[in-house]
Structures are given as structure tokens and as C-alpha cells.
N, C-alpha and C positions, 0 to 999 in steps of 0.2 A: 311940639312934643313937650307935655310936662314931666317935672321933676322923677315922680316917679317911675313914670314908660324908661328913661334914659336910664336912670337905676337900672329899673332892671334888666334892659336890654344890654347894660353891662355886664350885670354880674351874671348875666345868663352866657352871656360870649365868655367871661373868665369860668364857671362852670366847668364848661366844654372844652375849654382850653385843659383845663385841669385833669380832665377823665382823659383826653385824647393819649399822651403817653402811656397808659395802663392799657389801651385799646391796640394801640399798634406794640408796643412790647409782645400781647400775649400772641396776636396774629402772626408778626414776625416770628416769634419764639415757637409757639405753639406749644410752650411750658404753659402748666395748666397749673401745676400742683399746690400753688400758696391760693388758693382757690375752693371756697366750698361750695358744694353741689345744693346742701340745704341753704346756704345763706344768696346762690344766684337764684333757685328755684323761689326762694321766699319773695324776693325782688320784683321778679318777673309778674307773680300774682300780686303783690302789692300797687305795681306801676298800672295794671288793670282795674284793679277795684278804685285805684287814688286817679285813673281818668275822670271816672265819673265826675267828678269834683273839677279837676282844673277845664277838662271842656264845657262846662255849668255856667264857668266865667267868660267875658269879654274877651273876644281873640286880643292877644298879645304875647309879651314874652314870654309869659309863663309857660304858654301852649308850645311854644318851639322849646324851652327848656324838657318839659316832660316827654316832648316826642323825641328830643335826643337824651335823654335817659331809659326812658324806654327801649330804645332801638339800641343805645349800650348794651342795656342788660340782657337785650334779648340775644344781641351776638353775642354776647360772653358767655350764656348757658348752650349755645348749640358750640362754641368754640370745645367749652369743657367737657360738652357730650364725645366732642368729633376729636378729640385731641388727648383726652387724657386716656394713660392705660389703667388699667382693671390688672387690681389684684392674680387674678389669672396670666397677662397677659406680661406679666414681670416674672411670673412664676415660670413660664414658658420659657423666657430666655433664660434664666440661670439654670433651669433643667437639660437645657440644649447643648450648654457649653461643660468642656470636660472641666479638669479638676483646676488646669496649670492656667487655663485662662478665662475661668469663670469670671463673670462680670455682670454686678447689676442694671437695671434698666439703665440705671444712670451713667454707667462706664464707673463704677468702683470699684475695684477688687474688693472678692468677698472673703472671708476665711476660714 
């Protein structure tokens, strides 16, 4: 193996090391909210149009980098679909609950 394969089949494992806490945070959590819907949608088409290009190349690390980005982004836009509430759906519980113990989505008293 030359210099560069090692490169970058390192920095491709530190990558992945890197994004894995943001992956298991939102799953466990299932908090969505520091999260934008435009900036994973943009992702998602980005990491498709930007295949064409790294599959072009010689199988290596690059390929296992972008199929685990890829496959990030794409769990974290069905996470954000499947997990985050809608405006309605915060509107629904503070309209549900009476006055003394109204409470936003988030369990905060409101006033």
C-alpha cells in the first residue's frame, strides 16, 4: 500500500469516526431541531450528483468515504422527516392542555 491509499484510508476512518456521534445522538435523541430540512435535502442531491465523480475513480477509500456519507445524509433526512414535529403538531399540544398546565412541545411552561 502507498502513501497515499494509507492517507487516505485514514482520514477516511477519522471522517466516520467524526460524523458517528451526530448519528447516534439524533437516533437515540430523536431531537431533530438544530437541524435543517433545506441544508439535509441539499446534501442528499449533492452526494448523488457528486457520485458520478467519485465512482469515475479507481475503487478505494474515497468510495467507502462517500458511500458512508451518503448513507449519513440519507438517514438523517428520513430521521428528520420521521422525528421532527410540524408546526401543527406543537400547536396541537398547547391547544390540548388547559391553562394551569399548558406546556410546550418541549415541556416548558408557557405564559
Amino acid at each position: 500500500m502507498n502513501l497515499p491509499m494509507i492517507a487516505g484510508t485514514i482520514s477516511t476512518v477519522l471522517f466516520a469516526l467524526s460524523t458517528l456521534p451526530m448519528l447516534l445522538k439524533a437516533v437515540r435523541t430523536r431531537n431533530m431541531e438544530s437541524y435543517s430540512l433545506g441544508h439535509m435535502a441539499l446534501s442528499n442531491v449533492a452526494n448523488i450528483v457528486h457520485s458520478v465523480y467519485v465512482f469515475s475513480l479507481p475503487p478505494g477509500p474515497i468510495w467507502m468515504l462517500h458511500a458512508f456519507y451518503g448513507v449519513a445524509s440519507a438517514l438523517m433526512l428520513v430521521w428528520y422527516l420521521r422525528f421532527s414535529r410540524t408546526p401543527r403538531d406543537a400547536a396541537d399540544v398547547v391547544a390540548s392542555t388547559t391553562d394551569d398546565d399548558a406546556v410546550t412541545a418541549a415541556g416548558r411552561r408557557i405564559a
